[in-house]
C-alpha positions in Angstrom: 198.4 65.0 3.9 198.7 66.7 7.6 199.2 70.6 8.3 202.7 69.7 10.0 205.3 72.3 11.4 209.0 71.9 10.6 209.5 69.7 13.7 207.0 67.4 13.1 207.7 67.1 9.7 211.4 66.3 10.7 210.4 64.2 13.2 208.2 62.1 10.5 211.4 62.2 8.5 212.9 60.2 10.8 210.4 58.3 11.6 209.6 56.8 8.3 213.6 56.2 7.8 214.0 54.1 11.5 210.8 52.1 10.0 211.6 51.6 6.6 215.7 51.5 6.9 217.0 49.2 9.9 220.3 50.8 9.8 219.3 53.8 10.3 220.0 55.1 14.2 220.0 58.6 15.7 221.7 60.0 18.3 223.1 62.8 19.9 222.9 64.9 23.1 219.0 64.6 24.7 217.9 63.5 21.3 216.4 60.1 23.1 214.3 60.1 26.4 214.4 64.0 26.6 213.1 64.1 22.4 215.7 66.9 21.9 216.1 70.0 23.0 213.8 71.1 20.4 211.8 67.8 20.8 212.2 67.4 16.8 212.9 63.3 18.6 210.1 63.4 20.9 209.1 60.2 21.3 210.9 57.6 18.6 213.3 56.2 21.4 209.6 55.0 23.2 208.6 53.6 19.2 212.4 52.4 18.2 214.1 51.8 21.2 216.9 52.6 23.1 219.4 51.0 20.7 218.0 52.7 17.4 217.7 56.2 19.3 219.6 57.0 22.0 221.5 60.0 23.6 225.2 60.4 23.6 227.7 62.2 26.0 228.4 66.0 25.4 231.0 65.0 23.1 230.7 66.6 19.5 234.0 64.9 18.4 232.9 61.9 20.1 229.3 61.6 18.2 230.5 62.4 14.7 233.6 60.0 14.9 231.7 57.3 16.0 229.0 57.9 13.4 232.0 57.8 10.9 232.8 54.1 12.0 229.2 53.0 12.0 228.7 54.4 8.5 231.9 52.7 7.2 230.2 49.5 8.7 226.8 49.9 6.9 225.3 51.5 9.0 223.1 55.3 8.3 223.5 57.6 11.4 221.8 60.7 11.6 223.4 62.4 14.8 222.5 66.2 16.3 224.5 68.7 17.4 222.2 70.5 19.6 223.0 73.9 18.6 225.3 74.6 15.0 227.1 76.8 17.3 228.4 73.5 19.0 229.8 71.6 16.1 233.5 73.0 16.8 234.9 70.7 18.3 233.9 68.0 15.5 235.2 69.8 12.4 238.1 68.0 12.2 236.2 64.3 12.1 233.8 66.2 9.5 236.5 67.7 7.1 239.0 65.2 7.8 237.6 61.8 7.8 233.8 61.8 6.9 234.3 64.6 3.8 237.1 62.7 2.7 236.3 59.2 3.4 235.2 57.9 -0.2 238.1 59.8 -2.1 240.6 58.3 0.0 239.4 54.7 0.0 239.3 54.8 -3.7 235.6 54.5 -3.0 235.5 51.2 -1.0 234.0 53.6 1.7 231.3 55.9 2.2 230.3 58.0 4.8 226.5 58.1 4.8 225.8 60.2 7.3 223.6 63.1 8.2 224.7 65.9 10.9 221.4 67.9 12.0 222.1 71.2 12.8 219.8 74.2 14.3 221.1 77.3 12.7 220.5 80.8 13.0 219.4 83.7 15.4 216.0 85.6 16.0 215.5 83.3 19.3 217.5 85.5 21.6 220.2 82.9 21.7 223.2 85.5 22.0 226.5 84.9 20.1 227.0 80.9 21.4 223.3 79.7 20.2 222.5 82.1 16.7 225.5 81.2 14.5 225.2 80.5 10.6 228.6 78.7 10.0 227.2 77.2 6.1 229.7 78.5 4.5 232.5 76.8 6.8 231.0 73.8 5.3 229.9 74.7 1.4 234.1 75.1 1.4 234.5 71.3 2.1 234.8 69.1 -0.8 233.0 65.8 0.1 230.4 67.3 1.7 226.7 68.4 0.9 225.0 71.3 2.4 221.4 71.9 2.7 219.0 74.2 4.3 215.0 73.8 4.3 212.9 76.7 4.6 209.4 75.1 5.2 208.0 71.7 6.6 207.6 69.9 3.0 211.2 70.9 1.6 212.3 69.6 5.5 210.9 66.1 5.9 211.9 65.2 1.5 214.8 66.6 1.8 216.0 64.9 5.2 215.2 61.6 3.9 217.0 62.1 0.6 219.6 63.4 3.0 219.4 60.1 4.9 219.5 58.0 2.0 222.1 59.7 0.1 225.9 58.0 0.8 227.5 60.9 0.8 227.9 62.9 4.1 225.0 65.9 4.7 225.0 68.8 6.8 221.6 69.5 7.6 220.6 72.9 8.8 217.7 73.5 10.3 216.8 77.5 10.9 215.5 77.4 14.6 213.4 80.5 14.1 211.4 79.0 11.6 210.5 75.4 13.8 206.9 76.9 14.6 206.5 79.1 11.8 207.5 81.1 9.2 209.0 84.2 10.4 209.6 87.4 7.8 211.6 89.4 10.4 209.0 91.7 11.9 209.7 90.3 15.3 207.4 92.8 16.5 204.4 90.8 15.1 202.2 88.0 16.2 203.9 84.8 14.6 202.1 83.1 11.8 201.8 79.3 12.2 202.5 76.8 9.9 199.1 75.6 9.7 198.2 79.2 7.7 201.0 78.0 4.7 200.7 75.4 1.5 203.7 74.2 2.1 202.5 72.8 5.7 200.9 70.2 3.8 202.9 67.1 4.5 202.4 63.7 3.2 202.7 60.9 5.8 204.8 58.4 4.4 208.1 58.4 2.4 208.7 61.1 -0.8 212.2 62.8 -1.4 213.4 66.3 -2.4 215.9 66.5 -4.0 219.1 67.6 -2.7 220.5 69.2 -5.8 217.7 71.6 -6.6 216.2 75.3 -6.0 213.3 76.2 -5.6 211.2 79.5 -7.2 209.3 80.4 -4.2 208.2 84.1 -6.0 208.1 84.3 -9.8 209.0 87.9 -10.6 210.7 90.3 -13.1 212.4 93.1 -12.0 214.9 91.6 -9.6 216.3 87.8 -8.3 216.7 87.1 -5.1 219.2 84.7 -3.9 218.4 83.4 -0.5 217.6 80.1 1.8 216.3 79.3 5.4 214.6 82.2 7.4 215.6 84.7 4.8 213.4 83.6 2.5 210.4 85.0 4.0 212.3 88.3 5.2 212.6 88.5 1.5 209.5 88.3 0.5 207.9 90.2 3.3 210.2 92.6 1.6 209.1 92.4 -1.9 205.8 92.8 -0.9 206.3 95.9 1.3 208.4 97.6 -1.3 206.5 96.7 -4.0 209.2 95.5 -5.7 208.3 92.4 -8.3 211.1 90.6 -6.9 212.0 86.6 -8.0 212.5 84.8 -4.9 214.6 81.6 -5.6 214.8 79.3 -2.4 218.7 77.4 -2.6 217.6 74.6 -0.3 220.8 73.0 -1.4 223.6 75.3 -0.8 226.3 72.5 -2.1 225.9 71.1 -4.7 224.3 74.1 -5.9 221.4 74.4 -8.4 223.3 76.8 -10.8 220.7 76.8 -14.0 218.0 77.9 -11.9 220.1 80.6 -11.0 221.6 81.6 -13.8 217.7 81.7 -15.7 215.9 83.5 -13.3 219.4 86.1 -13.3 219.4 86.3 -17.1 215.5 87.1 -16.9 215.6 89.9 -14.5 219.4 91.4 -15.0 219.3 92.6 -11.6 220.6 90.2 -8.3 219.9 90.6 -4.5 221.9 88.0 -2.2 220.3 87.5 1.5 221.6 85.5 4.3 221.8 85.9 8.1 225.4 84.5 8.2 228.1 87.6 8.9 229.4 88.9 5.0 233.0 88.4 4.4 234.1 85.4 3.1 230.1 84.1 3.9 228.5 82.0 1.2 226.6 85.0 -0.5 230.5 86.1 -1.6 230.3 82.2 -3.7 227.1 82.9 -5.2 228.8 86.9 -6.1 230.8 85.3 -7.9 229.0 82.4 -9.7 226.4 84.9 -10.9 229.5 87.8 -12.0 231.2 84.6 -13.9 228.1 83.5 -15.4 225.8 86.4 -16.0 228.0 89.2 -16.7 226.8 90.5 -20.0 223.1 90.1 -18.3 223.5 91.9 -15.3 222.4 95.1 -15.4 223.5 96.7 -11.9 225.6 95.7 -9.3 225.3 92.9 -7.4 223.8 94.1 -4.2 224.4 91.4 -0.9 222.7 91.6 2.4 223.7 89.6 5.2 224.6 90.0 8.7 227.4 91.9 10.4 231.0 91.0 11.1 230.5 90.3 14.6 229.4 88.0 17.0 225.8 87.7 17.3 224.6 90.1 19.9 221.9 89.7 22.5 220.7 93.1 23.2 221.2 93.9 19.7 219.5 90.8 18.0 217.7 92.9 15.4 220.2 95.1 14.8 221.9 92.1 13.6 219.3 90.6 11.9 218.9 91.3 8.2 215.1 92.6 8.3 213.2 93.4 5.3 214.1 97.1 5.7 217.2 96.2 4.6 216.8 93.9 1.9 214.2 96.4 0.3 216.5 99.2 0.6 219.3 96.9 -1.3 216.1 95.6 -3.8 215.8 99.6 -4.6 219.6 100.5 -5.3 220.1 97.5 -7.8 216.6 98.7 -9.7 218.5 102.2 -9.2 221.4 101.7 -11.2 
């Protein structure tokens, strides 16, 4: 076991899937001499070569279509769009022919792929580099969506992304790379090396893709929440002193209903947190999941807490940002009611 952050503990992802899995390849734009932009690739072109990682022209449509042809061939691609903000102008290869490549060959086909994504604001990336477009993807049938929140759940759950045949979209919360972040961005960060969950074992293990996590056992309230809002929401809970349960998604779709529905049933209250904006964002799914499920439980309404409906603003970051004065304040009205 090694104290990793979240990209060296994607990078060993990768790493032990170019070793163990020879058609496995990654590309994308500066993902092979430059390492990335976030140098999550930093040096497996030097260890794999220039034909198993390699960059690719500033072509989104261009990288995940050709992916699409190599996986139909046998091959696993895991490609990188550099920002999630950037993944526009391949939507139409995701939804249209890697989502829906297995249905429409009757399952002659699959589309094992795995689109890595840097998600998310609190970088002072402005409204083209701090987007949170999950829920333009949890829509998609075909495709699975996940989202790591530390560097243990990131390296098992980007294999089992790797080696699953079904096409992922891997999210990756930028502001969470070097260390957890709870939203005080007025604070010293905290490095990984200071969390459990920083403990990384070296060679292959899985997570796997279909399942929550509890990351706070509580009583009086759950809390439905993934990526960097996880530790916003405890950071909350702890300020308030609220005994809120914290349950980590990690897999947005398929989603890991049960765990929901038992922490829910146990506390009869329900907080939803995410930095995406809030109509028609993934938090309005789970609202509903948790209303159609846990109606006769529920003892308040259920409160959600996400970003605004605009773009991302760069003066205003943390405005924006859903801090844990927010979620607390939303903790308190459903304990309220």
């Amino acid at each position: 076991m090694a104290a990793m952050t979240m990209i060296q503990a994607l990078r060993s992802a990768m790493d032990v899937m170019l070793e163990r899995d020879p058609n496995v390849v990654i590309y994308g734009q500066d993902v092979g001499y430059f390492g990335g932009v976030f140098r999550c690739t930093e040096g497996l072109q030097a260890k794999y070569g220039r034909t198993r990682v390699f960059d690719a022209p500033i072509s989104e449509g261009g990288i995940v279509g050709s992916a699409i042809g190599m996986a139909a061939y046998g091959l696993r691609p895991v490609v990188e769009m550099q920002f999630a903000d950037y993944f526009y102008p391949a939507y139409d290869q995701i939804v249209s022919e890697a989502a829906r490549l297995r249905h429409r060959s009757a399952g002659d086909f699959t589309a094992p792929i795995t689109i890595r994504m840097p998600t998310g604001g609190g970088i002072y990336g402005g409204q083209t580099h701090s987007q949170s477009p999950e829920a333009l993807f949890t829509h998609v049938c075909g495709l699975r969506t996940v989202i790591p929140s530390n560097p243990y759940d990131a390296k098992g759950l980007l294999i089992a992304s790797i080696e699953c045949d079904d096409p992922v979209i891997f999210f990756e919360p930028k502001r969470l790379y070097n260390g957890p972040f709870d939203g005080h961005h007025d604070r010293p960060m905290v490095p990984w090396s200071e969390r459990p969950s920083s403990e990384v074992p070296q060679g292959h293990y899985t997570v796997p893709l279909e399942s929550a996590a509890v990351f706070r056992a509580g009583s009086e309230v759950t809390v439905l929440t993934y990526g960097s809002m996880v530790y916003v929401s405890d950071a909350a809970a702890r300020e308030s002193g609220i005994d809120a349960e914290i349950i980590d998604l990690r897999s947005l779709w398929p989603l890991d209903l049960p765990t929901v529905i038992e922490s829910v049933k146990k506390t009869r209250r329900c907080v939803i947190v995410h930095e995406a904006t809030r109509t028609s964002g993934f938090g309005a799914e789970l609202t509903a999941l948790v209303q159609e499920r846990c109606f006769y439980y529920l003892e308040a309404p259920i409160e959600r807490v996400t970003g605004w409906d605009t773009p991302y603003p760069h003066a205003l970051e943390w405005q924006y940002f859903p801090g844990p004065a927010r979620v607390a304040t939303a903790m308190r009205r459903a304990l309220e009611e």
